[in-house]
Backbone bond lengths (Angstrom), bond angles and torsions (degrees), N, CA, C in turn:
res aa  C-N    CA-C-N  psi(-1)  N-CA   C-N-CA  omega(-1)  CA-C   N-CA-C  phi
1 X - - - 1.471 - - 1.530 109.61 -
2 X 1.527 114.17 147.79 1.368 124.32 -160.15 1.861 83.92 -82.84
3 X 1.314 132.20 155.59 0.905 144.09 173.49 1.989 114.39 -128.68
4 X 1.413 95.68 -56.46 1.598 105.13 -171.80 1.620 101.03 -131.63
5 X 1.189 115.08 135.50 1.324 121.44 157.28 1.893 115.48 -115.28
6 X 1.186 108.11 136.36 1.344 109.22 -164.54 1.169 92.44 -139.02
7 X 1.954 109.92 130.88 1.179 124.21 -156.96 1.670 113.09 -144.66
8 X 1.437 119.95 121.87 1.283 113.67 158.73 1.229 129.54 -35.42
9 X 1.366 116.06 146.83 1.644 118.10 167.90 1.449 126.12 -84.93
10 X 1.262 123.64 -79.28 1.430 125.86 170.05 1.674 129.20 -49.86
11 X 1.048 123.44 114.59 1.121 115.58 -174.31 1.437 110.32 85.74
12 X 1.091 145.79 -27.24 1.010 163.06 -178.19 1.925 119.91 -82.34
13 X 1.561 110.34 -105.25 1.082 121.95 151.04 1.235 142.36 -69.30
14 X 1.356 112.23 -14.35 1.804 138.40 157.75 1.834 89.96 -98.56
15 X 1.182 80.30 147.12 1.404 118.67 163.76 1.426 121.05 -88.22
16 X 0.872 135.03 138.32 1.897 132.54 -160.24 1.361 80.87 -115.35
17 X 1.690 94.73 134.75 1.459 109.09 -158.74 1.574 83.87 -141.65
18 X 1.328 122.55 -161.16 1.798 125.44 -149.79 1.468 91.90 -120.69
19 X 1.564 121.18 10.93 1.594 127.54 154.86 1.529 109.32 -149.77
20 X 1.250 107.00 99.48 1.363 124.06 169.24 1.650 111.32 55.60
21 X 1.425 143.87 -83.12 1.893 117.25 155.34 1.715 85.11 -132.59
22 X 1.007 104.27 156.06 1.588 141.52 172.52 1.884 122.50 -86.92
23 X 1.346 108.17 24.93 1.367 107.12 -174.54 1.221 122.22 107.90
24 X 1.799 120.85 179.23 1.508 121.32 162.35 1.791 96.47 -108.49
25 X 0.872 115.89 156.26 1.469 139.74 -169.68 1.812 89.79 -89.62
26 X 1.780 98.79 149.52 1.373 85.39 -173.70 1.580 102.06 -94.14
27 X 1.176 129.55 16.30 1.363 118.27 159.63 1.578 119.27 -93.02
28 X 1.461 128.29 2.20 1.068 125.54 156.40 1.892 115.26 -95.24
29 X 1.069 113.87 -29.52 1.288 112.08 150.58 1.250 136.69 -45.85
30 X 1.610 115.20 -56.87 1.196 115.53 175.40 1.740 116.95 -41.41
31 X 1.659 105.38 -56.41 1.410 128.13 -160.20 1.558 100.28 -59.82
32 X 1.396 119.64 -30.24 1.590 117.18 -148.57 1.585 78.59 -103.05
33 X 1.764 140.73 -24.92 0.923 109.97 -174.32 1.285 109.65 -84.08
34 X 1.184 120.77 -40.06 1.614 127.68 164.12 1.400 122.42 -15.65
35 X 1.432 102.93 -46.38 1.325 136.66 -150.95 1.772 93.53 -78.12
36 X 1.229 135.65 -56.47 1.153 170.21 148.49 1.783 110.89 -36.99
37 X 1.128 120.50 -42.04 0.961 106.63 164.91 0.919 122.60 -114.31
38 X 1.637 126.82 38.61 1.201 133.14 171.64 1.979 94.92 -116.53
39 X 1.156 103.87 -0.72 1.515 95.69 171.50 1.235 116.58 124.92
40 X 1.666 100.24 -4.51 2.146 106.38 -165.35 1.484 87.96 -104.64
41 X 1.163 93.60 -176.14 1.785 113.41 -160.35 1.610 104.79 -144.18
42 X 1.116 116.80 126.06 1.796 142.58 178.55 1.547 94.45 -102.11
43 X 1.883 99.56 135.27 1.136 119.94 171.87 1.757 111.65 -130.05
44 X 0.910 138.47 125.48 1.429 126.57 162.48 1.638 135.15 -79.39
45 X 0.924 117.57 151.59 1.440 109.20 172.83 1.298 109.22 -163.45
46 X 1.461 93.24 157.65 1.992 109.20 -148.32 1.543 97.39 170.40
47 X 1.760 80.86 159.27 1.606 103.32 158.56 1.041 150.16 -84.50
48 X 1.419 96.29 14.26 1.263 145.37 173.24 1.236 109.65 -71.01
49 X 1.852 119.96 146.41 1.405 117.59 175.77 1.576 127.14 -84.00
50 X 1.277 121.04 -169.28 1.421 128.24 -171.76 1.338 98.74 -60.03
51 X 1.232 133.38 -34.83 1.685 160.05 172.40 1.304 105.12 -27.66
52 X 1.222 115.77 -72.54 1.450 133.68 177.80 1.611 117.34 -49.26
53 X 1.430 113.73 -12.31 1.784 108.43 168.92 2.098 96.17 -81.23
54 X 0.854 102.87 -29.23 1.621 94.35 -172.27 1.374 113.55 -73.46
55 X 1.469 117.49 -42.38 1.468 121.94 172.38 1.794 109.10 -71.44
56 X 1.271 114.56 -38.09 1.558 96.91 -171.15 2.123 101.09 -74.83
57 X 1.406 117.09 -38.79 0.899 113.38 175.96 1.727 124.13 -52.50
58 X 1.194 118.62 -21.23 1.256 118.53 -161.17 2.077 85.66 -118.61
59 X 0.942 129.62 -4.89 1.561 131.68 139.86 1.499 110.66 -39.28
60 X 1.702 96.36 -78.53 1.181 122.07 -151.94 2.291 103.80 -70.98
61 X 1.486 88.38 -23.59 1.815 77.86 -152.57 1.192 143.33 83.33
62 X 1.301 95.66 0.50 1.842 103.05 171.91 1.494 106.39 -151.41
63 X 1.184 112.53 169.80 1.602 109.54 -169.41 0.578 107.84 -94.41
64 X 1.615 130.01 152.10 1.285 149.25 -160.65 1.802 104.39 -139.99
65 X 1.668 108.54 143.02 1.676 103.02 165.19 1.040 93.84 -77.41
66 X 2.010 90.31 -158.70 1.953 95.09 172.06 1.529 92.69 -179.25
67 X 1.301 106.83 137.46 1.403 141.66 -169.09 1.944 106.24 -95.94
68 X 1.196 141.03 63.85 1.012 142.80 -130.19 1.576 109.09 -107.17
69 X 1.523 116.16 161.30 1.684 98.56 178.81 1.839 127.62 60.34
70 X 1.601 104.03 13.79 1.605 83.06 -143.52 1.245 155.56 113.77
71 X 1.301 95.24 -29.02 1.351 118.23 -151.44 1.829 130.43 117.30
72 X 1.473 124.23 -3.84 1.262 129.80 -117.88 2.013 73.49 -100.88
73 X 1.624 114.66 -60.23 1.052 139.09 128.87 1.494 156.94 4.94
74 X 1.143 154.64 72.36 1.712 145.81 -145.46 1.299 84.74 -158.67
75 X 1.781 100.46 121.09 1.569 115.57 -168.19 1.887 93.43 -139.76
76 X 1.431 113.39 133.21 1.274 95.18 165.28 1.543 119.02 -100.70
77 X 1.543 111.12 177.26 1.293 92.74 173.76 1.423 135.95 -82.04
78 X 1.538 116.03 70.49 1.655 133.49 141.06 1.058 100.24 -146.52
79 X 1.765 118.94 45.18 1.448 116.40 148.64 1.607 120.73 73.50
80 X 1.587 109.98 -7.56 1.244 119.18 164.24 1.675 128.91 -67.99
81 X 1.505 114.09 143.84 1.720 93.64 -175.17 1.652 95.21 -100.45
82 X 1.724 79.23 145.25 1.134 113.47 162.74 1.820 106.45 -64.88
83 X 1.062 112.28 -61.11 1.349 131.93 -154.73 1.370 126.35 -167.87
84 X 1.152 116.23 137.61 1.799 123.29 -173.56 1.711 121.44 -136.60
85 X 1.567 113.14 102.15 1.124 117.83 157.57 1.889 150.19 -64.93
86 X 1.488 109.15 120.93 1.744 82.19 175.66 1.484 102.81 -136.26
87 X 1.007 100.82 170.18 2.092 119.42 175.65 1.229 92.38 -85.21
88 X 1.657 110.36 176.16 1.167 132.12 167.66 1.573 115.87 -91.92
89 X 1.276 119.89 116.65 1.577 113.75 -173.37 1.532 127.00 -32.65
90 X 0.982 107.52 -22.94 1.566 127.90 -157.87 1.824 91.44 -75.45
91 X 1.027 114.05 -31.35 1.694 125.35 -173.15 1.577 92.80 -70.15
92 X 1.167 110.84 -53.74 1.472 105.26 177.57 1.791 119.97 -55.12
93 X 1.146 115.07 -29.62 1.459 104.44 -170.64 1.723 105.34 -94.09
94 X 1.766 110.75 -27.86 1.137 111.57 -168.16 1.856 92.88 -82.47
95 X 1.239 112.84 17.93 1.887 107.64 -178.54 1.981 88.34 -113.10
96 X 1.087 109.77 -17.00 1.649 109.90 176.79 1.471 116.76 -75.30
97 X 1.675 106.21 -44.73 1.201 101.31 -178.88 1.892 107.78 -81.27
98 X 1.050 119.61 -29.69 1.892 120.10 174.99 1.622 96.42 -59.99
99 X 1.322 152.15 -23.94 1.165 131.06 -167.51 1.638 105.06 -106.74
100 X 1.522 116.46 -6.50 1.455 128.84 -177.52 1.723 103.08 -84.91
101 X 1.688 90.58 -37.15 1.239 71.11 -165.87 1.286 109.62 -109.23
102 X 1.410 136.11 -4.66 1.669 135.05 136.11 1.586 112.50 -36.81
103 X 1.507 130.76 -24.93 1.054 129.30 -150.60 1.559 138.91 41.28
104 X 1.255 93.52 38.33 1.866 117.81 177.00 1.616 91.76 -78.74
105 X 1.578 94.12 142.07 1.685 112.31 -161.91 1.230 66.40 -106.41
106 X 1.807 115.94 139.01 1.411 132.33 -152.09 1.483 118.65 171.04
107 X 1.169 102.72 127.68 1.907 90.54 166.32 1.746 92.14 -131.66
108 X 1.139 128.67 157.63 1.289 153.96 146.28 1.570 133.29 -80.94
109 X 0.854 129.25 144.51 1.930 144.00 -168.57 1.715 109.74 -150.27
110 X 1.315 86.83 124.97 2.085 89.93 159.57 1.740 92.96 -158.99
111 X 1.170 101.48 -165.46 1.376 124.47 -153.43 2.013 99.42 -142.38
112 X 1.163 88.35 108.57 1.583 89.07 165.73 1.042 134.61 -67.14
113 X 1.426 131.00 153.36 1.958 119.29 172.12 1.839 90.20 -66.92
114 X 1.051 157.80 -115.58 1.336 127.04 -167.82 1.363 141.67 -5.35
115 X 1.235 112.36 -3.92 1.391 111.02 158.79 1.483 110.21 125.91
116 X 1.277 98.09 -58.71 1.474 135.87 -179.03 1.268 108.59 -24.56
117 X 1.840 126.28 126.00 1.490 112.33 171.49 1.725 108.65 -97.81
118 X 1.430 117.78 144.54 1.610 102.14 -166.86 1.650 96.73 -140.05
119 X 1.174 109.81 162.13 1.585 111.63 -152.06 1.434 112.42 -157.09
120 X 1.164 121.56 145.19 1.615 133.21 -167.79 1.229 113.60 -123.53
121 X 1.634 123.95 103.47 1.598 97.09 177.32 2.030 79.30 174.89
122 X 1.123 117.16 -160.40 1.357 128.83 -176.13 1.886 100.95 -165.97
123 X 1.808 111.73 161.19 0.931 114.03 -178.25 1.628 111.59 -58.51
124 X 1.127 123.73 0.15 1.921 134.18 176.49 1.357 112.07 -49.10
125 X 1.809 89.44 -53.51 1.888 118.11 -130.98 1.583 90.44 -89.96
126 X 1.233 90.73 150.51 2.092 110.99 167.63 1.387 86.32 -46.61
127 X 1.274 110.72 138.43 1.181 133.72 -17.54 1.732 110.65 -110.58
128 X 1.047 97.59 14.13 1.608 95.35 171.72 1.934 113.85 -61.96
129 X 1.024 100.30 -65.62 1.384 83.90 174.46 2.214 119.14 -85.05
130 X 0.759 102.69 123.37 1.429 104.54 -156.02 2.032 108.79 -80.60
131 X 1.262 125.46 91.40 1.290 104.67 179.75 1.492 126.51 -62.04
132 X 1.856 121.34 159.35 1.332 113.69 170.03 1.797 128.32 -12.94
133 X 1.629 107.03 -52.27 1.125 134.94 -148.21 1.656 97.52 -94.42
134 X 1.314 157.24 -11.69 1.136 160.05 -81.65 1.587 74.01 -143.61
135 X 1.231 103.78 155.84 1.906 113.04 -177.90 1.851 93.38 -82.07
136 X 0.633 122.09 -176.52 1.714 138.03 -168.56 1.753 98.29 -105.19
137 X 0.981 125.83 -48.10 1.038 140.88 -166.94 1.945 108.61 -63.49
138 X 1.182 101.65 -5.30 1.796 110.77 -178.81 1.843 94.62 -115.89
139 X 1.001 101.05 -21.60 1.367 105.74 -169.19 2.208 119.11 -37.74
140 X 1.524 115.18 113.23 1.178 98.74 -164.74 1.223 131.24 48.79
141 X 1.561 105.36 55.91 1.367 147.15 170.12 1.277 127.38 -133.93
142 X 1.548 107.63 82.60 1.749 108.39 -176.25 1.769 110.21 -106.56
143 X 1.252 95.07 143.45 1.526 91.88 173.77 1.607 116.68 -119.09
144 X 1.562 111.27 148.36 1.054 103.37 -158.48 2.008 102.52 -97.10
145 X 1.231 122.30 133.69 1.906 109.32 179.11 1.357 104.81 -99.92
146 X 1.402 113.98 148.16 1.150 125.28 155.30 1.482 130.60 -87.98
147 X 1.363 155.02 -178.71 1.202 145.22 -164.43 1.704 76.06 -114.68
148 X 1.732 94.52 132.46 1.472 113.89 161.00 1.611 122.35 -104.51
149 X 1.135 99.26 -6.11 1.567 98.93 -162.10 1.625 112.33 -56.77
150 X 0.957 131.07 -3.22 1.626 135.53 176.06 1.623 128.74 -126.68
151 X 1.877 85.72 1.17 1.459 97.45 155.96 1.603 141.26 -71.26
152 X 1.208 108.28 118.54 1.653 97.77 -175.08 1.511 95.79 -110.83
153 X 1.856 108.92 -158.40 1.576 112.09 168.66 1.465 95.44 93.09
154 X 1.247 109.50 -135.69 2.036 107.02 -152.82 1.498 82.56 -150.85
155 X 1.280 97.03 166.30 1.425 131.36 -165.05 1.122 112.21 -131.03
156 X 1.534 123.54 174.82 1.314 117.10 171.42 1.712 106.01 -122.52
157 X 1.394 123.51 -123.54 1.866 118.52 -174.88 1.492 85.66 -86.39
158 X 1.354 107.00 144.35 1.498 106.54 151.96 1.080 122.06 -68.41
159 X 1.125 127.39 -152.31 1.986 141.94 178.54 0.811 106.61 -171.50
160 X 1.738 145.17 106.24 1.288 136.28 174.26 1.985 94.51 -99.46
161 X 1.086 116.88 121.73 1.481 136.03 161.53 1.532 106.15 -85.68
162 X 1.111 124.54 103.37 1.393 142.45 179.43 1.918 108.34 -118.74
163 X 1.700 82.65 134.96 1.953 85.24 176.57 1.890 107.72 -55.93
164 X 1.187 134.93 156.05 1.285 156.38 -134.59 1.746 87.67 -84.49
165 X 0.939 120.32 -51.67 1.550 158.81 -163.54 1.593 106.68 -57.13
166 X 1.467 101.71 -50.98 1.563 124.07 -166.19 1.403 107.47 -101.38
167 X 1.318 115.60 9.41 1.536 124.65 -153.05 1.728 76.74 -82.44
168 X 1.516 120.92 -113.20 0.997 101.53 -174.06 1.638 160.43 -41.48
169 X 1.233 103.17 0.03 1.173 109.63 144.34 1.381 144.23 -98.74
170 X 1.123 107.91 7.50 1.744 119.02 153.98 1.371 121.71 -104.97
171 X 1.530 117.11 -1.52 1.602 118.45 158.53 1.599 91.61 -83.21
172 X 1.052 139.83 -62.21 1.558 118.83 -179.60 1.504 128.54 -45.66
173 X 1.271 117.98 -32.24 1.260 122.14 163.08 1.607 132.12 -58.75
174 X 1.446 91.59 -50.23 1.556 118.62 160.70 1.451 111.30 -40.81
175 X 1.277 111.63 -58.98 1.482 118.23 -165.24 1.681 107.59 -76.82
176 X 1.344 122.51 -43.50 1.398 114.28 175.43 1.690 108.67 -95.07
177 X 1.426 98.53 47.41 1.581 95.52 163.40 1.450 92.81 -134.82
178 X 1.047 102.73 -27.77 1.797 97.76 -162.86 1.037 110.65 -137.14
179 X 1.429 141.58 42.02 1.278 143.86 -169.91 1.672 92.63 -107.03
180 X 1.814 114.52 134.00 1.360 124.01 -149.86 0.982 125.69 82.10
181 X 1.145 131.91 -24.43 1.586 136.23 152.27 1.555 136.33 -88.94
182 X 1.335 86.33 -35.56 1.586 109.42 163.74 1.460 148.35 -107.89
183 X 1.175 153.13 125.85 1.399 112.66 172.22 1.694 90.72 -99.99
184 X 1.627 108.98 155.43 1.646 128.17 171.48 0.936 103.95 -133.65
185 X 1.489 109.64 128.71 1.862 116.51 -174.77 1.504 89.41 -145.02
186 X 1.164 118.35 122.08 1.822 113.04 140.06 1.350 144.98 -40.05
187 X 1.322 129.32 136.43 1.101 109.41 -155.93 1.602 99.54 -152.51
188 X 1.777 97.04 12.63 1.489 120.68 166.54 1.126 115.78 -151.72
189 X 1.214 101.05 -178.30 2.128 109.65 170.34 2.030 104.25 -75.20
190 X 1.345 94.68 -37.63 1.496 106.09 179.02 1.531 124.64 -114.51
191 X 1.576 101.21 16.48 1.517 99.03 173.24 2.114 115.79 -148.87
192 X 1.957 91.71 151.32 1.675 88.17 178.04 1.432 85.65 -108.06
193 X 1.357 98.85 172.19 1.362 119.33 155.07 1.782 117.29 -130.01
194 X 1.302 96.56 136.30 1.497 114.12 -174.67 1.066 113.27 -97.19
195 X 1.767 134.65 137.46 1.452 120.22 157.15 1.846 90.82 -175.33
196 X 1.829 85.81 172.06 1.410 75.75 -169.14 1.630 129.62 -85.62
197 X 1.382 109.44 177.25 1.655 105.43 -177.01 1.679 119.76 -45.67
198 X 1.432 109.83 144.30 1.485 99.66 -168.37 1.612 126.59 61.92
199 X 1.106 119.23 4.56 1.645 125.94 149.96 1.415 134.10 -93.77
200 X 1.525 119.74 90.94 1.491 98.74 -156.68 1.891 86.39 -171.20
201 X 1.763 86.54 154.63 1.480 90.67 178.00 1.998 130.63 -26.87
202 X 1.772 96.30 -45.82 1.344 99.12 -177.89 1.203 111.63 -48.04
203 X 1.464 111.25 -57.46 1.776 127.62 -161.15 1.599 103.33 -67.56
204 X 1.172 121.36 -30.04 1.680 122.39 163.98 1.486 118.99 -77.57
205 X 1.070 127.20 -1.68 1.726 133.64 151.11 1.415 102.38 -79.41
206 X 1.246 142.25 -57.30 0.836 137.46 150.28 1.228 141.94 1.51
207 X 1.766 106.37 -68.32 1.005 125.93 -165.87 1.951 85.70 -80.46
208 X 1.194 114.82 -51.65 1.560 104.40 -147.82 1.946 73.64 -80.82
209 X 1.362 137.29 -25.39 1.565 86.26 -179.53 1.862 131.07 -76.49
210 X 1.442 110.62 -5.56 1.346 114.35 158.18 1.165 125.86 -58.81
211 X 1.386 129.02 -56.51 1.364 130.39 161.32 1.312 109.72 -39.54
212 X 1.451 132.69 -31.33 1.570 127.41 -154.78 1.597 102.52 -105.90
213 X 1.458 115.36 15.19 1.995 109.78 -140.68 1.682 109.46 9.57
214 X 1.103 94.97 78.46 1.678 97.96 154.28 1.641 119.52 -136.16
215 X 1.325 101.89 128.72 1.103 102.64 -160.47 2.056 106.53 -78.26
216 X 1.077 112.96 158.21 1.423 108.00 176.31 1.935 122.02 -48.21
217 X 1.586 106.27 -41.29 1.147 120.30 164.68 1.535 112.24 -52.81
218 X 0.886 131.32 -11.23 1.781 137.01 -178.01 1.629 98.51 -101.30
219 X 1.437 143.47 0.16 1.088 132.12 -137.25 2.002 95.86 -137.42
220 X 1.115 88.09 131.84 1.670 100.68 165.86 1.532 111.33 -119.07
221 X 1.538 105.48 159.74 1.463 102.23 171.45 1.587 99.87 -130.85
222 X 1.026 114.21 -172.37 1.833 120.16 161.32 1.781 97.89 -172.21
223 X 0.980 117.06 143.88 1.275 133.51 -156.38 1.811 116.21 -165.73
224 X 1.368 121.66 178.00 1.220 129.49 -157.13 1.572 109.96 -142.06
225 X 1.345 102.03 -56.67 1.964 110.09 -148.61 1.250 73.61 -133.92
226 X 1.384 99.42 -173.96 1.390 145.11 -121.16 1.651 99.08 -103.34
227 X 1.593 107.71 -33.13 1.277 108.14 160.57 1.382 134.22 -48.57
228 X 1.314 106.75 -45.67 1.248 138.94 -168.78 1.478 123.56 -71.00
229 X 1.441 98.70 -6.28 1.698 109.20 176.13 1.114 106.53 -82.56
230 X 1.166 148.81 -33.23 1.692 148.37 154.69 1.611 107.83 -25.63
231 X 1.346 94.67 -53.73 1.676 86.90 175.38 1.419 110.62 -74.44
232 X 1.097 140.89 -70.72 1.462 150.30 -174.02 1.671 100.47 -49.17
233 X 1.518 126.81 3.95 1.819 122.36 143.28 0.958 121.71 -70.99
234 X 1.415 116.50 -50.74 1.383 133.14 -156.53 2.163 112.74 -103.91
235 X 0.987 90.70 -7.95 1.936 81.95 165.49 1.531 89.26 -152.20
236 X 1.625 92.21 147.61 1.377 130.82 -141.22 1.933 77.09 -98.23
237 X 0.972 135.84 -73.83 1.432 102.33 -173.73 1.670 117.48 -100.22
238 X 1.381 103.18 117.04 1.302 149.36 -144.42 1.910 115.64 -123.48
239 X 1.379 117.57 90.82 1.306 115.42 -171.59 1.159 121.65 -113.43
240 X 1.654 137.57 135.36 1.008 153.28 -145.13 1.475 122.38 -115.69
241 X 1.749 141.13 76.47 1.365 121.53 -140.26 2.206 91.34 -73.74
242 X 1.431 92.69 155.54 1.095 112.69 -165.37 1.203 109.38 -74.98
243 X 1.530 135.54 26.78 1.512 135.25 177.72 1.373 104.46 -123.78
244 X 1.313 125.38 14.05 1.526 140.23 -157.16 1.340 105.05 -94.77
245 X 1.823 138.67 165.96 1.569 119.73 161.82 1.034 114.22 -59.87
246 X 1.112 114.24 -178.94 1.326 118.34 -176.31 1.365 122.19 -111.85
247 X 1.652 110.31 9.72 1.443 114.18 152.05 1.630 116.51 -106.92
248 X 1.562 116.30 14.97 1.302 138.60 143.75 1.527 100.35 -48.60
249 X 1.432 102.46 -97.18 1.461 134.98 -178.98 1.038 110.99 -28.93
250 X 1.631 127.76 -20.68 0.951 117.89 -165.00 1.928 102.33 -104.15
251 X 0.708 125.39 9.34 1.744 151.68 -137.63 1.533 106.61 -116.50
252 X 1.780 109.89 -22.34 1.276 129.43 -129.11 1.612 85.86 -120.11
253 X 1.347 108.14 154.67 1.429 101.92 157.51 1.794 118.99 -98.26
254 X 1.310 111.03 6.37 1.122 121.75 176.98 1.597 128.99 -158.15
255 X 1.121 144.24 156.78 1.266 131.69 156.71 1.228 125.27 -105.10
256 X 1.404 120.90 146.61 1.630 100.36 -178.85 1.496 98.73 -169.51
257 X 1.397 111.69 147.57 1.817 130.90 -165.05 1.197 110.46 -42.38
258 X 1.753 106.06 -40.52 1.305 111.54 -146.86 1.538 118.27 -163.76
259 X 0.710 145.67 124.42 1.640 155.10 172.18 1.647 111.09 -2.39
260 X 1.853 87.74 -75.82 1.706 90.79 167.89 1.537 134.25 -59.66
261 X 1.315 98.04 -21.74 1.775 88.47 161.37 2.072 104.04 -91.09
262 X 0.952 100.71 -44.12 1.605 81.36 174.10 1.724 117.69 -39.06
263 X 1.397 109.10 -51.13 1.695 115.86 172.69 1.499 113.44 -57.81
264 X 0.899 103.25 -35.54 2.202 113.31 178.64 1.864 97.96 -60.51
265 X 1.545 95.92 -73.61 1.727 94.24 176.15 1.236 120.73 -43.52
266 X 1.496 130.12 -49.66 1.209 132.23 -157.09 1.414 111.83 -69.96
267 X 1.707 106.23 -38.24 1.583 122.17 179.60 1.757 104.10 -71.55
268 X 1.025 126.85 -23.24 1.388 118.53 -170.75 1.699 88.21 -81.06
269 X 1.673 92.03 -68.36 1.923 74.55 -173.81 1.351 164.33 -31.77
270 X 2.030 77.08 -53.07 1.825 97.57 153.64 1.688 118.65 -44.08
271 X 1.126 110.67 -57.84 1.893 108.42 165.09 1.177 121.76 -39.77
């Protein structure tokens, strides 16, 4: 029996709309509320913050957990944590100077254990100044940095914001500089995410299905990018929306249009 379905946001359960996603469609709504009030339970997960359980819940109308940061994050649904991960700050500055001095057009973001959001980049860097070519989706989106240089303490996921252009070639860089220390997955056309080994969406299903006794066999996923393969290791039915690469898709134990048919398949199978 289907118990939890746990679902990406962007691209995924939002709809990608002509500013960053455009909603849930009311045929994935319907299904997930159904879904919910027939006794099952919706979780989200993303690179998205703790933030994002309040807005998708008050979308949806029913409560939802949430898999947050990545993984960084494990919230159940009444918003309580499960659990909270961070890096060591120092990852953050030594990821400032590798993109200065690769010269990857770039700004950086994390979140301090104080609260504090802190940021690497100048009015130059992606995405402050926005080129012709720039996805739409950054469009009149500036971020403001603070000076880190005397910050210590822990961190949370990074965010490397890279021009569209440089995207894949600063996940290759990324990866043969810091692979074992890091995992880097995309989780846009214009963005990585950084954090450390064994921190990651999968391991935060995980975490919230112990708290929940649910066993992995009770568990669906549906997912998009590159993030999202953490989950699609670790539970056995694993869905792939069908606009994804195709060594995504291929990652997947299934493909499918849309959420609510991912939840339709997943519920027949589990039976």
């Amino acid at each position: 029996m289907l118990k939890l379905l746990v679902t990406d946001l962007d691209g995924t359960l939002l709809k990608i709309g002509n500013e960053l996603s455009a909603g849930i469609s009311d045929e994935n709504r319907e299904a997930l509320t159904a879904f919910v009030n027939e006794g099952g339970h919706v979780a989200i997960a993303s690179s998205r913050g703790a933030d994002a359980q309040t807005l998708i819940s008050g979308l949806l109308g029913v409560p939802v957990a949430a898999i947050g940061m990545n993984g960084f994050i494990i919230l159940n649904e009444d918003g309580e944590k499960i659990n909270e991960h961070w890096m060591e700050f120092d990852a953050f500055a030594e990821l400032a100077e590798f993109i200065q001095k690769h010269r990857i057009n770039g700004s950086l973001i994390t979140r301090g254990d104080d609260g504090g959001s802190y940021g690497f980049g100048s009015e130059a860097t992606y995405p402050q100044r926005l080129t012709p070519d720039s996805p739409v989706i950054r469009q009149n989106w500036r971020l403001e940095f603070a000076d880190f240089a005397s910050r210590s303490g822990r961190c949370s996921k990074i965010s490397l914001f890279v021009e569209p252009a440089q995207h894949s070639a600063a996940s290759r860089l990324l990866h043969a500089a810091f692979d074992g220390r890091f995992e880097i997955a995309a989780s846009d056309v214009d963005m990585l995410d950084v954090s450390p080994v064994g921190i990651n969406q999968g391991s935060g299903i995980l975490e919230l299905a112990r708290a929940a006794g649910i066993h992995k066999d009770e568990i669906a996923v549906v997912g998009d990018n590159e993030n999202d393969l953490s989950m699609f290791k670790v539970i056995p039915l694993s869905y792939c929306i069908d606009h994804a690469a195709p060594a995504i898709q291929a990652q997947a134990s299934c493909s499918v249009a849309t959420v609510a048919q991912a939840l339709a398949l997943a519920r027949k199978a589990a039976e």
